[in-house]
Chimera marker file (.cmm) of the C-alpha trace (Angstrom):
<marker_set name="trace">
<marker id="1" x="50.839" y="-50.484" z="-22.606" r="1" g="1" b="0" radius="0.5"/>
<marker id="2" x="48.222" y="-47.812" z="-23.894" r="1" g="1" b="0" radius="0.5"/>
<marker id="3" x="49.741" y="-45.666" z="-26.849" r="1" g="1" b="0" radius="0.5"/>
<marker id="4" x="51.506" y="-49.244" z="-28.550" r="1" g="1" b="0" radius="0.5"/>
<marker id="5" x="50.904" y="-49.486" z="-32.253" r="1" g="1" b="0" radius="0.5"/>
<marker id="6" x="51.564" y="-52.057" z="-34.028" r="1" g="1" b="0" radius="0.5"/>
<marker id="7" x="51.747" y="-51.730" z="-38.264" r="1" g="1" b="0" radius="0.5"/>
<marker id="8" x="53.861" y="-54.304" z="-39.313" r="1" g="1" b="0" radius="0.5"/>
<marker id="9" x="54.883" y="-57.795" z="-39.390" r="1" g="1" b="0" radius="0.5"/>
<marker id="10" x="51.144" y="-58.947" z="-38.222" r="1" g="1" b="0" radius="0.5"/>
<marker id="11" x="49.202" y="-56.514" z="-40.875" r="1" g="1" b="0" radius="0.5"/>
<marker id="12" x="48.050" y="-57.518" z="-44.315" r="1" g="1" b="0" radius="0.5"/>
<marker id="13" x="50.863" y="-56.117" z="-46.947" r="1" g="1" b="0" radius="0.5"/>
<marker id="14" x="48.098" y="-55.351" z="-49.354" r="1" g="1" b="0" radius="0.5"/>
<marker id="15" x="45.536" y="-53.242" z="-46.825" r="1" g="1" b="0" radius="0.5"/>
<marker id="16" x="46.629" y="-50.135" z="-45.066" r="1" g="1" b="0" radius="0.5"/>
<marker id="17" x="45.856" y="-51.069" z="-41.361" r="1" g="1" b="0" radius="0.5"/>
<marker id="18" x="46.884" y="-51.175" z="-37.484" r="1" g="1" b="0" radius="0.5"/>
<marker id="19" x="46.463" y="-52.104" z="-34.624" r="1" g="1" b="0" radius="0.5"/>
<marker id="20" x="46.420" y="-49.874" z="-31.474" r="1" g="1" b="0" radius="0.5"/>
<marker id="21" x="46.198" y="-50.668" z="-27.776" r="1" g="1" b="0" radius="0.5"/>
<marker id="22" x="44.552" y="-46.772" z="-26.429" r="1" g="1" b="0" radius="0.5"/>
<marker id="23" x="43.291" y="-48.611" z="-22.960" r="1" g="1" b="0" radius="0.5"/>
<marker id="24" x="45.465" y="-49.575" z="-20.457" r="1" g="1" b="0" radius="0.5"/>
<marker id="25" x="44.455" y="-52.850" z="-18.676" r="1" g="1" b="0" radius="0.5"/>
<marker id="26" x="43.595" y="-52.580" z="-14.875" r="1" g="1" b="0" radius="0.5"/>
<marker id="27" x="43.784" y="-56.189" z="-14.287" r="1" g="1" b="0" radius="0.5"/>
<marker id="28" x="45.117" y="-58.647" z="-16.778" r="1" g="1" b="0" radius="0.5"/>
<marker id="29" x="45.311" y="-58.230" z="-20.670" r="1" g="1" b="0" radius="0.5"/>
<marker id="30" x="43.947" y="-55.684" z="-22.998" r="1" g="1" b="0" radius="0.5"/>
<marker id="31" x="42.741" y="-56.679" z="-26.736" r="1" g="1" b="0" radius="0.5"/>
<marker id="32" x="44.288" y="-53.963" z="-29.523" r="1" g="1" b="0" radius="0.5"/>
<marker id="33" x="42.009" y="-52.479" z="-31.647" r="1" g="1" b="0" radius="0.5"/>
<marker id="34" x="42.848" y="-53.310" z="-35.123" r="1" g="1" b="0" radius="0.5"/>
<marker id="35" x="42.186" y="-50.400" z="-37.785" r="1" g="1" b="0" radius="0.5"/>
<marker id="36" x="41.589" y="-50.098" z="-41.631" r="1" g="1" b="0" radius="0.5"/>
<marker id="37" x="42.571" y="-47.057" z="-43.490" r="1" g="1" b="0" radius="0.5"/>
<marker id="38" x="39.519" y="-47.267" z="-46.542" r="1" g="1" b="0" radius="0.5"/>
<marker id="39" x="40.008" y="-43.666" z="-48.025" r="1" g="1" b="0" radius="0.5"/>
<marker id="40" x="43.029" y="-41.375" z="-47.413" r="1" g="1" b="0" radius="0.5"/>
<marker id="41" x="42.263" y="-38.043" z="-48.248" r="1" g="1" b="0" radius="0.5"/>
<marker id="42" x="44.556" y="-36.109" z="-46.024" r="1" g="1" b="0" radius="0.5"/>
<marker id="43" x="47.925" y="-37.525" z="-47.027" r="1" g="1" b="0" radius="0.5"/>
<marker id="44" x="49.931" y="-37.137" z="-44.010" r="1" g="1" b="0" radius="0.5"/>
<marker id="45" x="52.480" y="-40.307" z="-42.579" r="1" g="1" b="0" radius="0.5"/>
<marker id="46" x="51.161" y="-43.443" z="-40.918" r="1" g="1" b="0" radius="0.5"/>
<marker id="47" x="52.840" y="-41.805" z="-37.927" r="1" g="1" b="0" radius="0.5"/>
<marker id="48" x="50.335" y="-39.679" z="-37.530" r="1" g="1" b="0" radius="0.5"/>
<marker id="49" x="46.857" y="-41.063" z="-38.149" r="1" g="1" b="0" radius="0.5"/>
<marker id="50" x="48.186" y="-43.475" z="-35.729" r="1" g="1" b="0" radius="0.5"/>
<marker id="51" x="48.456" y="-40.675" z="-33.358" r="1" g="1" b="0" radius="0.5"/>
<marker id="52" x="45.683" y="-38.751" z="-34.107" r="1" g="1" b="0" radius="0.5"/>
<marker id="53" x="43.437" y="-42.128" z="-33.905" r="1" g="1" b="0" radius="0.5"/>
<marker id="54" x="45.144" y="-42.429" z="-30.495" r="1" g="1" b="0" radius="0.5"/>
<marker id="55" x="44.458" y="-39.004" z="-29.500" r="1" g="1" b="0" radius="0.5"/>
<marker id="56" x="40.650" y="-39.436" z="-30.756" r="1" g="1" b="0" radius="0.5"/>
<marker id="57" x="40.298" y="-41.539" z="-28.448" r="1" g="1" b="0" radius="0.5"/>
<marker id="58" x="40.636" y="-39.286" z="-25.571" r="1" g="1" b="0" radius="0.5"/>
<marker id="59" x="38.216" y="-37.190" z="-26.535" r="1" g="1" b="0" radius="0.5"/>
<marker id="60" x="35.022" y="-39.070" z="-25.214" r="1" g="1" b="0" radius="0.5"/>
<marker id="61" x="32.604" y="-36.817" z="-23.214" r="1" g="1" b="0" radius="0.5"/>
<marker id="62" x="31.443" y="-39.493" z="-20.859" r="1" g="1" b="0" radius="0.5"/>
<marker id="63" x="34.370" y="-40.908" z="-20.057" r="1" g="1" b="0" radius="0.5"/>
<marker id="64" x="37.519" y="-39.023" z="-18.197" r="1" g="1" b="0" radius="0.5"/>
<marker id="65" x="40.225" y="-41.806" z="-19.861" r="1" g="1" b="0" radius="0.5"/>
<marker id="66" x="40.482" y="-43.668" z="-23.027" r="1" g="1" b="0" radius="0.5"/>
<marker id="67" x="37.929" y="-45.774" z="-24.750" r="1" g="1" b="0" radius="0.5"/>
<marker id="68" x="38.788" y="-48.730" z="-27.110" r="1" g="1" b="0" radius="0.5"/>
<marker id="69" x="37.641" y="-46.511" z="-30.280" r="1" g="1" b="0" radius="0.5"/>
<marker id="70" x="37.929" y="-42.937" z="-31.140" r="1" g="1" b="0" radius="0.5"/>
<marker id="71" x="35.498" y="-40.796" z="-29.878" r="1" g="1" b="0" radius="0.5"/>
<marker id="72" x="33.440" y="-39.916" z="-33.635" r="1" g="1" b="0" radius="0.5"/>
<marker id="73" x="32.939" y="-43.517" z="-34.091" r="1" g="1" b="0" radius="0.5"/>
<marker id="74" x="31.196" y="-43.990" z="-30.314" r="1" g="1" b="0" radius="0.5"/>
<marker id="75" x="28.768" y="-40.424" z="-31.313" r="1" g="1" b="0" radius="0.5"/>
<marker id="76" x="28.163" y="-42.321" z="-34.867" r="1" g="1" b="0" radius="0.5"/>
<marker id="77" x="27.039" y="-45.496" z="-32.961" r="1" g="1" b="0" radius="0.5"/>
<marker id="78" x="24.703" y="-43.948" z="-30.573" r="1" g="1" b="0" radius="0.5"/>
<marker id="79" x="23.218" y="-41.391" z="-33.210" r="1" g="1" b="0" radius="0.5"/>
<marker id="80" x="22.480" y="-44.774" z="-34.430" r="1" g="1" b="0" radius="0.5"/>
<marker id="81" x="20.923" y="-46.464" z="-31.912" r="1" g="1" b="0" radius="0.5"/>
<marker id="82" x="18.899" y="-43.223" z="-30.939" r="1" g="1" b="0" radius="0.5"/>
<marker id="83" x="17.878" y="-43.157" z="-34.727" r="1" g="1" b="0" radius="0.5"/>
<marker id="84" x="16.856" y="-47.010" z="-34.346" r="1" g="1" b="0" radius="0.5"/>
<marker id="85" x="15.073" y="-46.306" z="-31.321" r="1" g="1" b="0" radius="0.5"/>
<marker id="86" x="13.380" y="-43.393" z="-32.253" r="1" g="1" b="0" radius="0.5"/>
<marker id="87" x="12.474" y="-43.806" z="-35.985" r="1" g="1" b="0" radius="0.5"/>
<marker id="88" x="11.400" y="-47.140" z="-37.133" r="1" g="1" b="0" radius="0.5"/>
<marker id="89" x="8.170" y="-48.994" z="-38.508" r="1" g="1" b="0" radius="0.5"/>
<marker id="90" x="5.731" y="-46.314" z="-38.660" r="1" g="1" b="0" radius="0.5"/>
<marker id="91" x="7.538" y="-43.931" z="-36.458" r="1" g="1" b="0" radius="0.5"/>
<marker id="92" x="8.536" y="-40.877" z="-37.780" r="1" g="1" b="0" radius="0.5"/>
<marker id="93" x="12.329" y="-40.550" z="-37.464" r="1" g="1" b="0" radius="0.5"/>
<marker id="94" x="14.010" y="-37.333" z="-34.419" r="1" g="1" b="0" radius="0.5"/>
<marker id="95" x="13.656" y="-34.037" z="-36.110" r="1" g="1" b="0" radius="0.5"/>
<marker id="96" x="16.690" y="-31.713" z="-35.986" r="1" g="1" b="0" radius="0.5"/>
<marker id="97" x="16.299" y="-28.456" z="-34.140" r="1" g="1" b="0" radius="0.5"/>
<marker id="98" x="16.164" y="-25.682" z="-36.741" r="1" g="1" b="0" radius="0.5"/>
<marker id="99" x="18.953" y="-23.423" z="-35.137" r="1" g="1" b="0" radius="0.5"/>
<marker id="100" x="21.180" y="-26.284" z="-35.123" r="1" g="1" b="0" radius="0.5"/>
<marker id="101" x="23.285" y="-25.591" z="-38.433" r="1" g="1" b="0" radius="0.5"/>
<marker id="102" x="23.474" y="-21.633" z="-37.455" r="1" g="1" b="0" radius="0.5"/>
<marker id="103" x="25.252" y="-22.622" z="-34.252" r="1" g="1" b="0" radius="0.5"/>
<marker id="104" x="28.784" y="-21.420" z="-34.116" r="1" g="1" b="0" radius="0.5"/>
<marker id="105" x="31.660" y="-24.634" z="-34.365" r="1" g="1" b="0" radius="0.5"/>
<marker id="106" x="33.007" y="-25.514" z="-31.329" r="1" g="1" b="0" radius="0.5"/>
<marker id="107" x="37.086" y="-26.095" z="-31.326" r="1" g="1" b="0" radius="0.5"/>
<marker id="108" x="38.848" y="-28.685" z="-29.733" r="1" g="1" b="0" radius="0.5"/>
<marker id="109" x="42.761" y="-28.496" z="-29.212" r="1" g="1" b="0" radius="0.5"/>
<marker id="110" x="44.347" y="-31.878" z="-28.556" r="1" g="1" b="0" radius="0.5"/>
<link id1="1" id2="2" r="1" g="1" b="0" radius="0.2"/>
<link id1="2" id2="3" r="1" g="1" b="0" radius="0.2"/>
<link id1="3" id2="4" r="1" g="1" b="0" radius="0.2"/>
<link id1="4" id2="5" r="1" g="1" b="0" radius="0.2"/>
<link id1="5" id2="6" r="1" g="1" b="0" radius="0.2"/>
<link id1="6" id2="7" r="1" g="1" b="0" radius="0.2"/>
<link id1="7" id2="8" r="1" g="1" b="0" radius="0.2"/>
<link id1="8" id2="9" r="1" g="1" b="0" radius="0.2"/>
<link id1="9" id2="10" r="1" g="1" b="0" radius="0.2"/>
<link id1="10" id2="11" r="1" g="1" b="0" radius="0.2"/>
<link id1="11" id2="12" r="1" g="1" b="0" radius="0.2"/>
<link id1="12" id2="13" r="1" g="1" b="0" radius="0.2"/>
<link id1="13" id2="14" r="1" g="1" b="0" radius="0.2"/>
<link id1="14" id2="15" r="1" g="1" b="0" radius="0.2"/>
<link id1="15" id2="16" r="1" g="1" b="0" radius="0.2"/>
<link id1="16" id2="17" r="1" g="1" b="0" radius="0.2"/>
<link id1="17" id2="18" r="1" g="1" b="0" radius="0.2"/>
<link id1="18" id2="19" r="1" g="1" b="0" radius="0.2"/>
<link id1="19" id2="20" r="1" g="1" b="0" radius="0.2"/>
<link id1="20" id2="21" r="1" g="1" b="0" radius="0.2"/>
<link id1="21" id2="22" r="1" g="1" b="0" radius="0.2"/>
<link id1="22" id2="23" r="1" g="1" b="0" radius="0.2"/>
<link id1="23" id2="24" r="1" g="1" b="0" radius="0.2"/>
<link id1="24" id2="25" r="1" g="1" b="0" radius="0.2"/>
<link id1="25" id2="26" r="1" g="1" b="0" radius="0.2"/>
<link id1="26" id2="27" r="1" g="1" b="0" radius="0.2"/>
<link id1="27" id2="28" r="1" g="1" b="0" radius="0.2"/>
<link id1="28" id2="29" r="1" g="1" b="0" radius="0.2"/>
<link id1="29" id2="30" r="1" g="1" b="0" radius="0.2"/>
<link id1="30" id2="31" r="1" g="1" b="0" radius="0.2"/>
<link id1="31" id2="32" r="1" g="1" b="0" radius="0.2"/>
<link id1="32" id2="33" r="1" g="1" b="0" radius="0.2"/>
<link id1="33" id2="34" r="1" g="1" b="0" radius="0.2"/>
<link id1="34" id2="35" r="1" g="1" b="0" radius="0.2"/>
<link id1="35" id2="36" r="1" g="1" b="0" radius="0.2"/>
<link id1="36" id2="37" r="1" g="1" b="0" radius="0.2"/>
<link id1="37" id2="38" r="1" g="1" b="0" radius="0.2"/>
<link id1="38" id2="39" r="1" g="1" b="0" radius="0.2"/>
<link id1="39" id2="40" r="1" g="1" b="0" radius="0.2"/>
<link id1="40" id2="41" r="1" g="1" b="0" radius="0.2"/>
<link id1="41" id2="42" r="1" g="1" b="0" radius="0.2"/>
<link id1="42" id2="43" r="1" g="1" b="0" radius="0.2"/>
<link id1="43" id2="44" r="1" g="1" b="0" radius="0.2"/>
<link id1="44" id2="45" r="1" g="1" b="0" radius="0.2"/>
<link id1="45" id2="46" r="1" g="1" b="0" radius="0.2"/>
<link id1="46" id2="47" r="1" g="1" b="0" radius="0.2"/>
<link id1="47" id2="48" r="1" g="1" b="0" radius="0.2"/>
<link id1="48" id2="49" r="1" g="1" b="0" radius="0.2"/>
<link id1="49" id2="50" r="1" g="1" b="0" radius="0.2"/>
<link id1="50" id2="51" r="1" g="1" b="0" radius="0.2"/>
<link id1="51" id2="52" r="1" g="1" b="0" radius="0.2"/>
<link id1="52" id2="53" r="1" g="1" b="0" radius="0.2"/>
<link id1="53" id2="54" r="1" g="1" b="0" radius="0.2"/>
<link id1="54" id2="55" r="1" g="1" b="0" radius="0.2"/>
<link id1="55" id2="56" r="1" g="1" b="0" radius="0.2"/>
<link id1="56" id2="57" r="1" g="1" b="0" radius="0.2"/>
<link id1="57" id2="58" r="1" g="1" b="0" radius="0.2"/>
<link id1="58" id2="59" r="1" g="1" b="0" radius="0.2"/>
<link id1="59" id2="60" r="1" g="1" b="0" radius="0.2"/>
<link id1="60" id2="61" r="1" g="1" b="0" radius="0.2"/>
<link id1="61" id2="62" r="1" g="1" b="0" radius="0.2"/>
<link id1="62" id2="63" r="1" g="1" b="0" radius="0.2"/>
<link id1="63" id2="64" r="1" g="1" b="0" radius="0.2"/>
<link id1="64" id2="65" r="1" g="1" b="0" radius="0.2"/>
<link id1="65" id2="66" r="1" g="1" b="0" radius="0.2"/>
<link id1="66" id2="67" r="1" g="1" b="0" radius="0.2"/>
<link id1="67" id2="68" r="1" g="1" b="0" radius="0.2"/>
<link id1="68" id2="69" r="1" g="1" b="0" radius="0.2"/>
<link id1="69" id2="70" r="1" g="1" b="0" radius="0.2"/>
<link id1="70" id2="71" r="1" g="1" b="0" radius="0.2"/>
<link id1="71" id2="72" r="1" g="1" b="0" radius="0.2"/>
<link id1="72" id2="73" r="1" g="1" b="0" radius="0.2"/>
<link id1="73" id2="74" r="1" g="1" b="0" radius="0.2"/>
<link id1="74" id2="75" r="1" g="1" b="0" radius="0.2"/>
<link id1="75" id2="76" r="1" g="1" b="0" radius="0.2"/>
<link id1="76" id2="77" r="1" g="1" b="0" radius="0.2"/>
<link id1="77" id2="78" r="1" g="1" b="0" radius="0.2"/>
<link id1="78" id2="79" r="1" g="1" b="0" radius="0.2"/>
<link id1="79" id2="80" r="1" g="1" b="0" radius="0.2"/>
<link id1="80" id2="81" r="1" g="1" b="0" radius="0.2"/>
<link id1="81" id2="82" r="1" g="1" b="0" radius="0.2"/>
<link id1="82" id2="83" r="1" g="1" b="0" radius="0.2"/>
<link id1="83" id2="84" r="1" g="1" b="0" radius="0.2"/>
<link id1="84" id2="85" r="1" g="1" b="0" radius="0.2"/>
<link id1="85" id2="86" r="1" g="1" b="0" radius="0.2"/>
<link id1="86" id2="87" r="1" g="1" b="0" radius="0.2"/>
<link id1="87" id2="88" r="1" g="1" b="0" radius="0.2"/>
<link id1="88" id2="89" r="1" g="1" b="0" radius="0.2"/>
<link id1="89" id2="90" r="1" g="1" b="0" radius="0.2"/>
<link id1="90" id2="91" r="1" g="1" b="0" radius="0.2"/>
<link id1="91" id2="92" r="1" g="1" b="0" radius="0.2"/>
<link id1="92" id2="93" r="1" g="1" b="0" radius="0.2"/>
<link id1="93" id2="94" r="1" g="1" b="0" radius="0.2"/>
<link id1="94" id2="95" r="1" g="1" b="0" radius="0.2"/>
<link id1="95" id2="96" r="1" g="1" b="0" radius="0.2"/>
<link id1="96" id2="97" r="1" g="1" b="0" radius="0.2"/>
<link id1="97" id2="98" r="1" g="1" b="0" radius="0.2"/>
<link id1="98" id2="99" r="1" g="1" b="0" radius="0.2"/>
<link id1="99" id2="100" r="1" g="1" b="0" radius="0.2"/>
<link id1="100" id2="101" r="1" g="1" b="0" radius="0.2"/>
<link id1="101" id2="102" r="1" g="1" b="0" radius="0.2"/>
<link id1="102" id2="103" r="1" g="1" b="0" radius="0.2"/>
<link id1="103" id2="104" r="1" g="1" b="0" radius="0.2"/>
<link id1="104" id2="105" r="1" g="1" b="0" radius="0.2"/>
<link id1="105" id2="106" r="1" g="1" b="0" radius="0.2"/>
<link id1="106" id2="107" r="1" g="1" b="0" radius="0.2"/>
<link id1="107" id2="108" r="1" g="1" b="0" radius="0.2"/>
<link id1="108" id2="109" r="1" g="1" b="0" radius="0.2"/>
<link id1="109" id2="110" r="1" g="1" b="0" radius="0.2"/>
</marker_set>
């Protein structure tokens, strides 16, 4: 089912990681997404990164369900790829519009 985590018995004792099923399968099995925790800088419970990561990915603009990986990872993988595309041998790489950092944030509430 989407939303199962699993954190134990299967994970590395010596790694903080997961794995997390955030796609529901249509038509016979879905593959869990297994996660690494690298840095913690925010301290809260495994609990909750493991719903927040869950909840991340919901938050996809093309898509109106779930994707396999939280939403900031898919924008850091196509700002790559448009980066690749763009700037490369003797290309110069996308400039950034100059109003861009004056914008006001945008908040999301999940």
């Amino acid at each position: 089912m989407a939303g199962t985590v699993i954190d134990s018995t299967v994970t590395d004792r010596d790694t903080y990681e997961f794995y997390l099923v955030s796609v529901a399968a249509r038509q016979g099995m879905t593959t869990p997404t297994r996660f690494t925790v690298l840095y913690d800088s925010i301290g809260e419970s495994p609990d909750k990164i493991e719903c927040l990561t869950y909840k991340l990915c919901h938050t996809y603009y093309n898509v109106s369900g779930a994707i396999k990986e939280p939403s900031c990872i898919r924008y850091a993988h196509r700002l790559a790829a448009l980066v690749g595309e763009r700037g490369g041998k003797n290309k110069a790489p996308p400039v950034i519009h100059k109003d861009f950092e004056k914008r006001e944030p945008c908040l999301y509430f999940i």
